[in-house]
C-alpha positions in Angstrom: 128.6 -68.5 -96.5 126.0 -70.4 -98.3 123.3 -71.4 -95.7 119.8 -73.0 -96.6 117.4 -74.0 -93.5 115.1 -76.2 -94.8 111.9 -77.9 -92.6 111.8 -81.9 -92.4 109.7 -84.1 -91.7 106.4 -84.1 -89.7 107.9 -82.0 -86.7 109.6 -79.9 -89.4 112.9 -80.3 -87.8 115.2 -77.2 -89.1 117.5 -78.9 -91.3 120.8 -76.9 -92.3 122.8 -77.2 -95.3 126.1 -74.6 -95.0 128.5 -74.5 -97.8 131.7 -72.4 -98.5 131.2 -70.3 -101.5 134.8 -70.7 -102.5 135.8 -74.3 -101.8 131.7 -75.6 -102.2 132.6 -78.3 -99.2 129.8 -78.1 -96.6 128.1 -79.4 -93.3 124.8 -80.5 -92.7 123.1 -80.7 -89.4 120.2 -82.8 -88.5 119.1 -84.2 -91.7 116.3 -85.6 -90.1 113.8 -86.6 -92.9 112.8 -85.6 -96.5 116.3 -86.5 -97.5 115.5 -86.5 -101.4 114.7 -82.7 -100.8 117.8 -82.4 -98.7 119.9 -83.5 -101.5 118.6 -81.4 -104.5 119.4 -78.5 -102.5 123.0 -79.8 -102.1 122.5 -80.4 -105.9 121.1 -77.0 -106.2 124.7 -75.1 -104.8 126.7 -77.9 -105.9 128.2 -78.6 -102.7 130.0 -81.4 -101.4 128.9 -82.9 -97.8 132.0 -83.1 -95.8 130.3 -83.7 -92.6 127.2 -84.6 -90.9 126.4 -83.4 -87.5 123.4 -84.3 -85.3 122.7 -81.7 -82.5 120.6 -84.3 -80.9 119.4 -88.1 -80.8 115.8 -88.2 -81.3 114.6 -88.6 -84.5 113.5 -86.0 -85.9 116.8 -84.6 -85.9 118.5 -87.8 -87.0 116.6 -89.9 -88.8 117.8 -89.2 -92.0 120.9 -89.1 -91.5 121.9 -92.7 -92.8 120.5 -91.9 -95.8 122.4 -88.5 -96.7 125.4 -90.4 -95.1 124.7 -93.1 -98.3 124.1 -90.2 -100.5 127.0 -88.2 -99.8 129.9 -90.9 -97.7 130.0 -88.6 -95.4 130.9 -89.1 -91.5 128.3 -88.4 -88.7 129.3 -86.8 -85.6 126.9 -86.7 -82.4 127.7 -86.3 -78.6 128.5 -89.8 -77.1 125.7 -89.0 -74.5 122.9 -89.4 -77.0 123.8 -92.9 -78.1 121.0 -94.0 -74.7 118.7 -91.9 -77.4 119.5 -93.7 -80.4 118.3 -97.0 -78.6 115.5 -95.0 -78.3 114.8 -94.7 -81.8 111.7 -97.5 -82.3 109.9 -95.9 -79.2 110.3 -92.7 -80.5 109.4 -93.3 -84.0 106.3 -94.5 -82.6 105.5 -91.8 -80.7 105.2 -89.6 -83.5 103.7 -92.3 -86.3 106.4 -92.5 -88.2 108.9 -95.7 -89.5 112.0 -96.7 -87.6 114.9 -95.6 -89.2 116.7 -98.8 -89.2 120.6 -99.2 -87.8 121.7 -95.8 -87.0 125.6 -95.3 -86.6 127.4 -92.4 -85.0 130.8 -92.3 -86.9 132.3 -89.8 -84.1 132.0 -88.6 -81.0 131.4 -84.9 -80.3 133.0 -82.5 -77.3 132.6 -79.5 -76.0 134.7 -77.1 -78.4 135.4 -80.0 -80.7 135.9 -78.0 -84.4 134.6 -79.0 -87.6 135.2 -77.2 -90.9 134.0 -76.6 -94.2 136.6 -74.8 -96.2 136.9 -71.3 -94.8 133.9 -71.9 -93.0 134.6 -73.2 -88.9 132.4 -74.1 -86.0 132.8 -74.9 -82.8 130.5 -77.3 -80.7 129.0 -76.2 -77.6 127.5 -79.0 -75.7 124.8 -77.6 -74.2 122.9 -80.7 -71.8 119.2 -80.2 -70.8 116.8 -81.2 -73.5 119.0 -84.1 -73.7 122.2 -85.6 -72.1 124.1 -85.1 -75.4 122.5 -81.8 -76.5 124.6 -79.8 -78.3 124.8 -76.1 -80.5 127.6 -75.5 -83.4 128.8 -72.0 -83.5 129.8 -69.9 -86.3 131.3 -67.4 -84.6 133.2 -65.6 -87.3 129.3 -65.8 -89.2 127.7 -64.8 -85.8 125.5 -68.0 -86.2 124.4 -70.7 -83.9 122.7 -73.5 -84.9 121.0 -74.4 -81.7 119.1 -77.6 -82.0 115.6 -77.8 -79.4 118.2 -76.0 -76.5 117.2 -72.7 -77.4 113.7 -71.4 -79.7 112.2 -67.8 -80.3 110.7 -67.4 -77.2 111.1 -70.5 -75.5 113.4 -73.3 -74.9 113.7 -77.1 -74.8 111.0 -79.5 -73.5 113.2 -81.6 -70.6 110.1 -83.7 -69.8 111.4 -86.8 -71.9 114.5 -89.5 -71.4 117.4 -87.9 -70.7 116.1 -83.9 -70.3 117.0 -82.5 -67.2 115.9 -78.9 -66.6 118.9 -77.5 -64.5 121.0 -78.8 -66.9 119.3 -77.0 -69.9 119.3 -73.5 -67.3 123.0 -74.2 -66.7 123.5 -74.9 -70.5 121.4 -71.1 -71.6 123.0 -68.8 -68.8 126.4 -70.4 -68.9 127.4 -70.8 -72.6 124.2 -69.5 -74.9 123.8 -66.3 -73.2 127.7 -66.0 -73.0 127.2 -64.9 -77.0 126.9 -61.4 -78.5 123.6 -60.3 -78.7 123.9 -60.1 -82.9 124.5 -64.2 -82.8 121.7 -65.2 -84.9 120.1 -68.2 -83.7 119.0 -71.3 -85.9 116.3 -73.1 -83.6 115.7 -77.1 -84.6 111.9 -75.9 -84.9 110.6 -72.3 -86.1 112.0 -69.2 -86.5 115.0 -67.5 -86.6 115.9 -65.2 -83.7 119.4 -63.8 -81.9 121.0 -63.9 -78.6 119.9 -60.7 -77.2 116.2 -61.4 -78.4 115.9 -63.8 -75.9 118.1 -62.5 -73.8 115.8 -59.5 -73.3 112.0 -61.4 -74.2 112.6 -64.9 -73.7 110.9 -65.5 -70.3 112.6 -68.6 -69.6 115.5 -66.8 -69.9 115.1 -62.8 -68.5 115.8 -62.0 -65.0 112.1 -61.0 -64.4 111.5 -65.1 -65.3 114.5 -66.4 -62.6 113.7 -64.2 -59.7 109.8 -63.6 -60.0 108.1 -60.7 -57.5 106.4 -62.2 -54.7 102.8 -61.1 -54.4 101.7 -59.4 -51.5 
């Protein structure tokens, strides 16, 4: 498995490129800036974008992603939830001070377990609601490796305090399916480090059972 994280843009989005070593057909997930960088990479291991997947709507995730689609021809695949946050798109370039990304178009519509391939290489999606409606992870699990969007960080998880989060949701998401993986998973955050399941299964406080059922003081 060839797998390069690379930072974008001014939030420094995590930006993967995975490839097959054999077959050199890859996926990318959340292209969402610095595509010229994106590209000499995939130049780099000589590999062949098959597919484009967006974890979430807002833009630092996807706003490149129409240009790597014109690069490479090919599809984009995002939850059908997180079309509300590509309307969102002007507002939330805005926000940060960057430019709007112009028409952005979702060639297909992600599920829960939906598969996607890259020659030997197969993930599954896990949509994973909370930090958006249309939030979703794609799991290697033969790798043990989940690329997790802004659900789940080293030591924290997703802000739900903008259109569309919803903090049960993202709870019900981390305890129901994240959690659900072997501790060895290594996690791919959309921002900052690299952790694994049972890291934050055991340190995460949003996440430990000393976080969900606090002591009382006397």
């Amino acid at each position: 498995m060839i797998h390069v994280v690379i930072p974008v843009g001014p939030l420094q989005c995590n930006c993967s490129i995975i490839g097959d070593e054999q077959t050199r057909e890859a996926i990318v997930v959340d292209p969402g800036d610095d595509i010229d960088d994106v590209l000499a990479l995939i130049a780099k291991h000589q590999l062949m974008v098959k597919q484009i997947i967006i974890t979430h709507g807002h833009i630092d995730h996807i706003g490149g992603a129409m240009k790597l689609k014109a690069a490479t021809g090919a599809p984009v695949a995002m939850n059908q939830a997180d079309e509300e946050q590509i309307k969102l798109l002007p507002v939330q370039a805005a926000w940060i001070g960057v430019a709007e990304p112009g028409q952005v178009k979702v060639d297909q519509h992600t599920k829960d377990q939906d598969t996607f391939a890259a020659g030997a290489l197969k993930a599954t999606i896990l949509h994973t609601p909370g930090h958006t409606q249309g939030s979703s992870c794609l799991y290697f699990a033969d790798e043990k490796k989940l690329i997790a969007g802004d659900t789940l960080f080293a030591g924290s998880i997703g802000r739900t305090d903008l259109p569309g989060g919803d903090t049960k949701k993202i709870m019900s998401s981390l305890h129901g399916k994240l959690m659900a993986l072997p501790d060895d998973v290594v996690v791919v955050p959309g921002h900052g480090p690299m952790t694994t399941i049972g890291e934050e299964r055991e340190t995460n406080p949003f996440i430990t059972d000393k976080q969900r059922k606090p002591k009382i003081s006397s």
